[in-house]
DOVEXKE-548529 format. One line per 3 residues: their letters; for each residue x, y, z of C-alpha. Coordinates in pm, whole numbers, plus 32768, in hexadecimal, padded with zeros to 4 digits. Layout:
N
a) X,Y,Z ~ ...
END
This chain:
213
xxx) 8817,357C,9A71 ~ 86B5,357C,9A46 ~ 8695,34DC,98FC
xxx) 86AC,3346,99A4 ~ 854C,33E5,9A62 ~ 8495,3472,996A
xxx) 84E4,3335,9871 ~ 8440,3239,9958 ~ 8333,3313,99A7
xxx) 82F6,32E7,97F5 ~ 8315,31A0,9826 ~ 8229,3170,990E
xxx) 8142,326F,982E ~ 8161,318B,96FB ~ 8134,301A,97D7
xxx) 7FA4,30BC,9848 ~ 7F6B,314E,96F4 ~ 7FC0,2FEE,964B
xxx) 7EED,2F45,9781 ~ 7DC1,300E,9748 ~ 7E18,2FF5,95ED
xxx) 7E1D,2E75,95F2 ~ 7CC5,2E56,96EF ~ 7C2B,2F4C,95ED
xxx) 7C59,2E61,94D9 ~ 7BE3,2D2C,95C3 ~ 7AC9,2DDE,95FC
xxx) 7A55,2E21,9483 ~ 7AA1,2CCE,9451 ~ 79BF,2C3C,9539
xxx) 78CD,2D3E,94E2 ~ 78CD,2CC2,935A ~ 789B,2B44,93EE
xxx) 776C,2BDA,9485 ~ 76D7,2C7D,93A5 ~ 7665,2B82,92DD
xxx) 757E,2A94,93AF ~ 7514,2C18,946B ~ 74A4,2C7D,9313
xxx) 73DF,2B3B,92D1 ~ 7333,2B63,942B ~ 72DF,2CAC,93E6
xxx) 7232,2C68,929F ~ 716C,2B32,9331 ~ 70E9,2C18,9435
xxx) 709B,2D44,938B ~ 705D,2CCE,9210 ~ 714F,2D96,9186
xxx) 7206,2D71,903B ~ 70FD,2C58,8FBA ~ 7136,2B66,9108
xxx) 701F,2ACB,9170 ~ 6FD6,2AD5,92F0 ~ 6FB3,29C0,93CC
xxx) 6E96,297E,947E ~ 6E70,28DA,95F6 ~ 6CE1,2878,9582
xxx) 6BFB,2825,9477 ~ 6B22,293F,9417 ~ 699E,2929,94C2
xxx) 6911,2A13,938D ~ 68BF,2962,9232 ~ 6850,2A7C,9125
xxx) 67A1,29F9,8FD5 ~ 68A8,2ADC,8F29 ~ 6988,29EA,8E73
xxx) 6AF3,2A32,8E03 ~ 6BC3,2933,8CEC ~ 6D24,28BB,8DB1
xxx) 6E53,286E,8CD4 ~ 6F68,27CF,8D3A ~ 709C,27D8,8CAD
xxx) 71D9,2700,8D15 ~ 7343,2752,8C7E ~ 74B7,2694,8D0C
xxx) 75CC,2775,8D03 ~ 76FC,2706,8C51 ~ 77E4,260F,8D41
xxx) 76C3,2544,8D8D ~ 7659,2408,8CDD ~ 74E7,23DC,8D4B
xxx) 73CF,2407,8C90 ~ 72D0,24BA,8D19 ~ 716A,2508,8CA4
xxx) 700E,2538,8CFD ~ 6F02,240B,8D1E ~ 6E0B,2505,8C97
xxx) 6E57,2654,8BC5 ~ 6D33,271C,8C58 ~ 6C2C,271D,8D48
xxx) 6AD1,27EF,8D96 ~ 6AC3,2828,8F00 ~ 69B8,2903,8FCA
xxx) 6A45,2A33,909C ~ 6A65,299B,9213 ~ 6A70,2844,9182
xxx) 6B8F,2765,9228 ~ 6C0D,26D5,90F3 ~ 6D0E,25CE,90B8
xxx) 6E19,2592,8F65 ~ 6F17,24A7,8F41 ~ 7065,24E4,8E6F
xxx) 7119,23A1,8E1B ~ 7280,239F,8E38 ~ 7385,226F,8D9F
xxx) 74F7,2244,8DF3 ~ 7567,21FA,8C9F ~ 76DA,2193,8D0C
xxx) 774F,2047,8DC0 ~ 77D8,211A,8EDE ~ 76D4,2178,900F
xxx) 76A2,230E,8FB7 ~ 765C,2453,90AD ~ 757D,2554,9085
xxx) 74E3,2691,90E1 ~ 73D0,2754,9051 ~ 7386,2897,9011
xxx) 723C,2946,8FF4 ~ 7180,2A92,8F86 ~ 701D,2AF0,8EE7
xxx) 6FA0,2BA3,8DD1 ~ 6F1C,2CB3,8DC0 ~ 6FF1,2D4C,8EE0
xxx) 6EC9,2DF9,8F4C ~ 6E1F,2CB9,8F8B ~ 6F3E,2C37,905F
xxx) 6EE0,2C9A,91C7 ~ 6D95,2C1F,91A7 ~ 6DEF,2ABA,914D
xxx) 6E33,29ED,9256 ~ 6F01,2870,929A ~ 6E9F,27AA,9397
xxx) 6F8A,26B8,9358 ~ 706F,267F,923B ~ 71AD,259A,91C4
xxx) 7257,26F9,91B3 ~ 7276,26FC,9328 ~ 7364,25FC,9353
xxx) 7470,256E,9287 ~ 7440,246D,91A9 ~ 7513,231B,9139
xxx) 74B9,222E,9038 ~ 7565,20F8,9022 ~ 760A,204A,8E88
xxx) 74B3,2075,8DD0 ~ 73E5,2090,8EE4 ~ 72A3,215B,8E4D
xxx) 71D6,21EF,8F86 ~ 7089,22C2,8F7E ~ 709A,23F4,9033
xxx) 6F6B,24B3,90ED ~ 6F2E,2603,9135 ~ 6DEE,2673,91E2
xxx) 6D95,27ED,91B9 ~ 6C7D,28E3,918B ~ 6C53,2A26,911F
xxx) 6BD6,2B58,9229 ~ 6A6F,2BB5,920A ~ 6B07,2D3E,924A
xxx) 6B9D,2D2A,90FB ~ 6A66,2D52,9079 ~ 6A3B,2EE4,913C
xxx) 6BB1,2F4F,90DF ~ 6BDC,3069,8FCF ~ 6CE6,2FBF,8F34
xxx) 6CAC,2E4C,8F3F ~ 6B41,2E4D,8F3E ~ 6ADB,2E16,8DDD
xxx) 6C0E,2CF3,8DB9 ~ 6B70,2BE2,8D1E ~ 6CB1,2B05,8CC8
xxx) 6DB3,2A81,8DB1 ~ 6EF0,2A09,8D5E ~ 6FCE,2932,8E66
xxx) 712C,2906,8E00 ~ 723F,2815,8EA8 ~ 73BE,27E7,8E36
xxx) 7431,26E8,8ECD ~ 75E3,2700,8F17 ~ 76EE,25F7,8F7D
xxx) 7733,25FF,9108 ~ 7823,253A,91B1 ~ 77C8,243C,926E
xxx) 7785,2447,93F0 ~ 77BA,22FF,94E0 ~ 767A,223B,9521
xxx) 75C3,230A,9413 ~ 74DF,21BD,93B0 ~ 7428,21D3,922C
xxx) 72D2,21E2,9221 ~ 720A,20A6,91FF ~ 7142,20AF,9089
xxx) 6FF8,2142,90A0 ~ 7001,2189,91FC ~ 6F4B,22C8,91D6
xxx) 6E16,225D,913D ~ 6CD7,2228,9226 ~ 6C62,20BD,91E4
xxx) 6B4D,2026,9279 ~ 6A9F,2090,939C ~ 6BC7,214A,9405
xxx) 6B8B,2245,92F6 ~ 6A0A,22A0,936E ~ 6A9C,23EF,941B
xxx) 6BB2,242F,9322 ~ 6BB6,256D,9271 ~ 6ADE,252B,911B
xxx) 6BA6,24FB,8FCE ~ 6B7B,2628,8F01 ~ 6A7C,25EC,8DD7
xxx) 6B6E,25E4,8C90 ~ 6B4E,26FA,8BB2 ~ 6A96,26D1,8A49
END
C-alpha cells in the first residue's frame, strides 16, 4: 500500500538531482565562456604570463638606460593576411613613449577579420612594459588586398630597472599572432596609414623608436 508513496517521493528525488544536475552544468559552461576574456584581463593588469599591461598615461620619467625592442608578428593558420613588422627592431630609452608600426595585408579577394594576440619576452620583463594604445585592442578588418600600417605606442617602466629579476634585461621581445574572428555589424576597416603622425599633427606623438644596428 505504501509502495505508490514512496515511488513518487523517488521521483521527485531524481527530477531535483537532474535539475541541479542540469544548472550545475549551465553553470561550468558559462564559467568556461568566461574564462577566457577574465584571463586576458587579468594578465593586462597584472603582467602575468608575458602580457604586457596597459597603461591610462605616458610615463613622466625618461632614464638614459636604453633597451633593443623586437617585434615579432606571426598569423595563425585559417587566416590569409600577411602580417609583419615595418621595422625588425628598435633602441628605445627606459620611460621613453615609443611608437612601432606592424603592417598587415589581406591577401584574399574577400574582406577578412581579425584579432590579435600579444605577450613579451622575457616574461620577467612583461609587467613593466606598458601599451598605451595598440591595434590589439580592438578588432581588426581589412578589406580584398587592402595593406594597412598599424601603430602601437608603448614604453617600458623606469622600475624595471630596481627589480631583482628584470633589472639587468637588456632585450625585449613583443610578439603578436594575429587569428581569424568573425565579423561584427558596423565593424568599419581601417583607413591605410591612419596611424602614422604626419605633419604637425605628429609634434606630440609618441617618438618612433630609433632602429636597431
Amino acid at each position: 500500500m505504501q509502495t505508490e508513496p514512496h515511488s513518487s517521493d523517488l521521483h521527485r528525488r531524481h527530477r531535483a538531482i537532474a535539475l541541479w544536475c542540469a544548472l550545475l552544468v549551465a553553470g561550468m559552461v558559462g564559467a568556461a565562456y568566461a574564462a577566457a576574456p577574465l584571463y586576458r584581463l587579468f594578465c593586462e593588469v597584472t603582467g602575468f604570463d608575458g602580457t604586457p599591461r596597459i597603461a591610462s598615461k605616458p610615463s613622466s620619467t625618461v632614464l638614459d638606460r636604453t633597451v633593443v625592442v623586437r617585434f615579432d608578428a606571426n598569423v595563425a593558420p585559417g587566416l590569409a593576411w600577411r602580417f609583419e613588422p615595418a621595422e625588425q627592431t628598435a633602441t628605445v630609452r627606459i620611460g621613453e613613449n615609443a611608437l612601432a608600426f606592424y603592417r598587415a595585408t589581406n591577401l584574399t579577394d574577400r574582406p577578412l577579420h581579425g584579432t590579435a594576440t600579444f605577450n613579451v619576452f622575457p616574461e620577467q620583463a612583461a609587467p613593466f612594459f606598458n601599451k598605451l594604445q595598440c591595434f590589439c585592442f580592438t578588432e581588426q578588418v581589412l578589406e580584398p588586398g587592402q595593406s594597412v600600417e598599424m601603430p602601437v605606442s608603448f614604453f617600458i617602466d623606469p622600475a624595471i630597472v630596481t627589480d631583482k629579476d628584470a633589472g639587468s634585461t637588456s632585450h625585449i621581445t613583443l610578439s603578436y599572432t594575429f587569428y581569424a574572428a568573425a565579423p561584427k555589424p558596423g565593424l568599419a576597416s581601417p583607413a591605410p596609414d591612419a596611424g602614422r603622425p604626419d605633419g604637425d599633427n605628429g609634434k606630440d606623438a609618441p617618438r618612433r623608436g630609433k632602429q636597431a644596428g
